[in-house]
N, CA, C and O atoms as a Maestro MAE file, in Angstrom:
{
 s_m_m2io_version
 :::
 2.0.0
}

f_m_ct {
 s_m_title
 :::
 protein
 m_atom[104] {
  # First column is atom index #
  i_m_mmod_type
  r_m_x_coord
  r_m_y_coord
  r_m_z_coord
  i_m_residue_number
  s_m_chain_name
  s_m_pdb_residue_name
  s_m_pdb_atom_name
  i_m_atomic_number
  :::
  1 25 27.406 24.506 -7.853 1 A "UNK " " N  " 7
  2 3 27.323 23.782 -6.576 1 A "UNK " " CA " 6
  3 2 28.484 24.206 -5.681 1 A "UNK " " C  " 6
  4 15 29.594 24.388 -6.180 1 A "UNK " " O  " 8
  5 25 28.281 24.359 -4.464 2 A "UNK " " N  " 7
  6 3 29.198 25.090 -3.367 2 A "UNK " " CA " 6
  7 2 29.846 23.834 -2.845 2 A "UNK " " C  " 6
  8 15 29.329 22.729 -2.681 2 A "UNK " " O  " 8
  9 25 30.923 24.175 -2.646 3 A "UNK " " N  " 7
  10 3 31.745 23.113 -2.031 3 A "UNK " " CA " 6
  11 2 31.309 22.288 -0.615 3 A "UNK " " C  " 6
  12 15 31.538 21.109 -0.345 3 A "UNK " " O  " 8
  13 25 30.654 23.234 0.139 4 A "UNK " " N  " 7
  14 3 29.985 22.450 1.725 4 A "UNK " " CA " 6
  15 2 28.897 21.924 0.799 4 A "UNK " " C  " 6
  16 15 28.259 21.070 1.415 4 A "UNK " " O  " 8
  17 25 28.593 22.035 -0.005 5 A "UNK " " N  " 7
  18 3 26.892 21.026 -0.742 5 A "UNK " " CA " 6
  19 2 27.455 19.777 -1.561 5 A "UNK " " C  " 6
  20 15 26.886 18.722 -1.277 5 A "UNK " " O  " 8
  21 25 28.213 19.713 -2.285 6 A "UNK " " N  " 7
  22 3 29.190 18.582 -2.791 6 A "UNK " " CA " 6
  23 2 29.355 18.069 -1.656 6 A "UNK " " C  " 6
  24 15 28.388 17.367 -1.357 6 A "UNK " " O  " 8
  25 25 30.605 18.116 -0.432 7 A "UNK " " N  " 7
  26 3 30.644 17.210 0.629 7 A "UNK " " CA " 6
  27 2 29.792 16.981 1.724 7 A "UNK " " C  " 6
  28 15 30.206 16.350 2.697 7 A "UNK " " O  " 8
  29 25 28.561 17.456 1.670 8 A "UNK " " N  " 7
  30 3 27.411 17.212 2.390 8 A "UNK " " CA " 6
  31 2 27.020 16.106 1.076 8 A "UNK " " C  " 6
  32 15 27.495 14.972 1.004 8 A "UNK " " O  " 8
  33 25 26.371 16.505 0.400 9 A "UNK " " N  " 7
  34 3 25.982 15.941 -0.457 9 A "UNK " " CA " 6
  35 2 27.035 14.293 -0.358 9 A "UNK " " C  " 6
  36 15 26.489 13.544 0.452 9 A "UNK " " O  " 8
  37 25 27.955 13.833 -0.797 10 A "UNK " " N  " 7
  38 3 28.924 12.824 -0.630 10 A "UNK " " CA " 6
  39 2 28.722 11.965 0.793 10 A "UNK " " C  " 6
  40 15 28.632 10.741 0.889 10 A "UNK " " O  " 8
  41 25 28.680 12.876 1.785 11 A "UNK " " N  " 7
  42 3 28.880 12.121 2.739 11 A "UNK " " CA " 6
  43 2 27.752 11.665 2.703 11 A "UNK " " C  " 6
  44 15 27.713 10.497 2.319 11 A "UNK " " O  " 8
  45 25 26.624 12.205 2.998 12 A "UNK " " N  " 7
  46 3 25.298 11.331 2.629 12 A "UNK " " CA " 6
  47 2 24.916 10.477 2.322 12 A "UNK " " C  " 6
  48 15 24.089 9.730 2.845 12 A "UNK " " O  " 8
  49 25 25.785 10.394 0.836 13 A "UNK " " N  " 7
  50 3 25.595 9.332 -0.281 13 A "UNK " " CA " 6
  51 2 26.751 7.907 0.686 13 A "UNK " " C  " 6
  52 15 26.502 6.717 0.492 13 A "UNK " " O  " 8
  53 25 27.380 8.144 1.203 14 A "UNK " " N  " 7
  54 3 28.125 7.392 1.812 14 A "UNK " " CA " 6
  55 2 27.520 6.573 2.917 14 A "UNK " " C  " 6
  56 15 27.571 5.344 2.971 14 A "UNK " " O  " 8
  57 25 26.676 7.723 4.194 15 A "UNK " " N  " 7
  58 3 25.916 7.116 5.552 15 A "UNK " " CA " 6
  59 2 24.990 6.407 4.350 15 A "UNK " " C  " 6
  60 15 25.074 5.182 4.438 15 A "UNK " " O  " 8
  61 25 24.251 6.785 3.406 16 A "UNK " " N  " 7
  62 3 23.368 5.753 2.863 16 A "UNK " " CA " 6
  63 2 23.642 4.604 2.585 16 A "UNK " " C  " 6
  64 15 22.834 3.696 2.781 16 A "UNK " " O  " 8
  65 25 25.000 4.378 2.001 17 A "UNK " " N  " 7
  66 3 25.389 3.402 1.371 17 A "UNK " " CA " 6
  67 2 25.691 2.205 2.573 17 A "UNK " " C  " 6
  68 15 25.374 1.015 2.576 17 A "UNK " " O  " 8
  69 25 26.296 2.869 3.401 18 A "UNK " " N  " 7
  70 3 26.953 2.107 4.603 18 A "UNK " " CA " 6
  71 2 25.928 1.531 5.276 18 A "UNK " " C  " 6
  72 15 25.661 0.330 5.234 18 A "UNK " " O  " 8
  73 25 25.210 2.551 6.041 19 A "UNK " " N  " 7
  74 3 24.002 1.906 6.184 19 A "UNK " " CA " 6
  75 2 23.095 0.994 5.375 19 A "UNK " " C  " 6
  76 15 22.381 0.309 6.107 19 A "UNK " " O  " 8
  77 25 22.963 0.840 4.401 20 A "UNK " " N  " 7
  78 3 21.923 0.056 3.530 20 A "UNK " " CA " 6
  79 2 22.958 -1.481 3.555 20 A "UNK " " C  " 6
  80 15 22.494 -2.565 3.909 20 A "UNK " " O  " 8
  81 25 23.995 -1.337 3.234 21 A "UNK " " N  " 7
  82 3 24.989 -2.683 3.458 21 A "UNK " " CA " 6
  83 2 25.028 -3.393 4.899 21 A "UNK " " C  " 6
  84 15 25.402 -4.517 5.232 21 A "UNK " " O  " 8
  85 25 24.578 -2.471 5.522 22 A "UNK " " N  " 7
  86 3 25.117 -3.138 7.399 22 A "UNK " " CA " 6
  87 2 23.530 -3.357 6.905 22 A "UNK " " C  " 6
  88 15 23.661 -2.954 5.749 22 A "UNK " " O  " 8
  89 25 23.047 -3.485 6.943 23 A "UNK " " N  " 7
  90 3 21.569 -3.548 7.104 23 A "UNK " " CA " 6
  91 2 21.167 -4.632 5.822 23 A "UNK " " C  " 6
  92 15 21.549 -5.698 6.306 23 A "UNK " " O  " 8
  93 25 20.747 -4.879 4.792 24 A "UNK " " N  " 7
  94 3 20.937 -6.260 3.725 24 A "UNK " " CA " 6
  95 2 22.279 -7.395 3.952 24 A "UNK " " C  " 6
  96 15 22.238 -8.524 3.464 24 A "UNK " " O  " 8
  97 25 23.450 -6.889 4.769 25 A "UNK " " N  " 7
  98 3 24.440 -7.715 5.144 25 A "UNK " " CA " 6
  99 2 24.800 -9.057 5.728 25 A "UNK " " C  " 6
  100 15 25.535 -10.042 5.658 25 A "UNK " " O  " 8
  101 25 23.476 -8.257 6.557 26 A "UNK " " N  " 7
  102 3 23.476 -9.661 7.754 26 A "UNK " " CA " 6
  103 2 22.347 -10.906 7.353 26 A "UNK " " C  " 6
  104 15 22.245 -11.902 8.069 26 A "UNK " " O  " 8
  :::
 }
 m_bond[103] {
  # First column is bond index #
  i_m_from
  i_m_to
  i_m_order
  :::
  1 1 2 1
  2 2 3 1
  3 3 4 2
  4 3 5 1
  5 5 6 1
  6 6 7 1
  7 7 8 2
  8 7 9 1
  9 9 10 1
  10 10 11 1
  11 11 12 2
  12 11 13 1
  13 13 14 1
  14 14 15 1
  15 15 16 2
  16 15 17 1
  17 17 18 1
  18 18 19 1
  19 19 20 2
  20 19 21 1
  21 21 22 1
  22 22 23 1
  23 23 24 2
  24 23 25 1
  25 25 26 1
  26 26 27 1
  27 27 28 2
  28 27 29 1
  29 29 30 1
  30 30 31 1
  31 31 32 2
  32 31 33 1
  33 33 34 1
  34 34 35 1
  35 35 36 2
  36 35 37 1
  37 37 38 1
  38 38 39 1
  39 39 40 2
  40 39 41 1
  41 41 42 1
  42 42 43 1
  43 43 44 2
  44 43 45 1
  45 45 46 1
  46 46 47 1
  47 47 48 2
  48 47 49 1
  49 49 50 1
  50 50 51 1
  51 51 52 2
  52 51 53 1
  53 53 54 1
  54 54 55 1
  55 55 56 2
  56 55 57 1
  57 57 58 1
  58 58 59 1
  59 59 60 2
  60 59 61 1
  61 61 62 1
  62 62 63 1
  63 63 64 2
  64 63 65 1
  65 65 66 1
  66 66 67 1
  67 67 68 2
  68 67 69 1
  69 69 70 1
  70 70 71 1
  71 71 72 2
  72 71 73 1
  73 73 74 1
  74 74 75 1
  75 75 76 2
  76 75 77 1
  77 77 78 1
  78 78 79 1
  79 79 80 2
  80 79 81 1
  81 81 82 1
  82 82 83 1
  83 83 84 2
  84 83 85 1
  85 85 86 1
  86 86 87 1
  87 87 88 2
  88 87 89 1
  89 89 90 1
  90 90 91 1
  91 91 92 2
  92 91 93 1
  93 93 94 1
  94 94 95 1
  95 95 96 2
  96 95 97 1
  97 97 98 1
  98 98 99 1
  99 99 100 2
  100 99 101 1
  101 101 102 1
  102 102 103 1
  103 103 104 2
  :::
 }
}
């Protein structure tokens, strides 16, 4: 795995996460 695919990959996993919390949060 290439290093820009790990932190693509991560950040992703992150807008998902963030998003799914702001969003079941309220």
């Amino acid at each position: 795995m290439s290093l820009w695919e790990s932190f693509t990959r991560a950040v992703y996993k992150e807008t998902v996460l963030v998003w799914a919390l702001g969003l079941y949060g309220t």
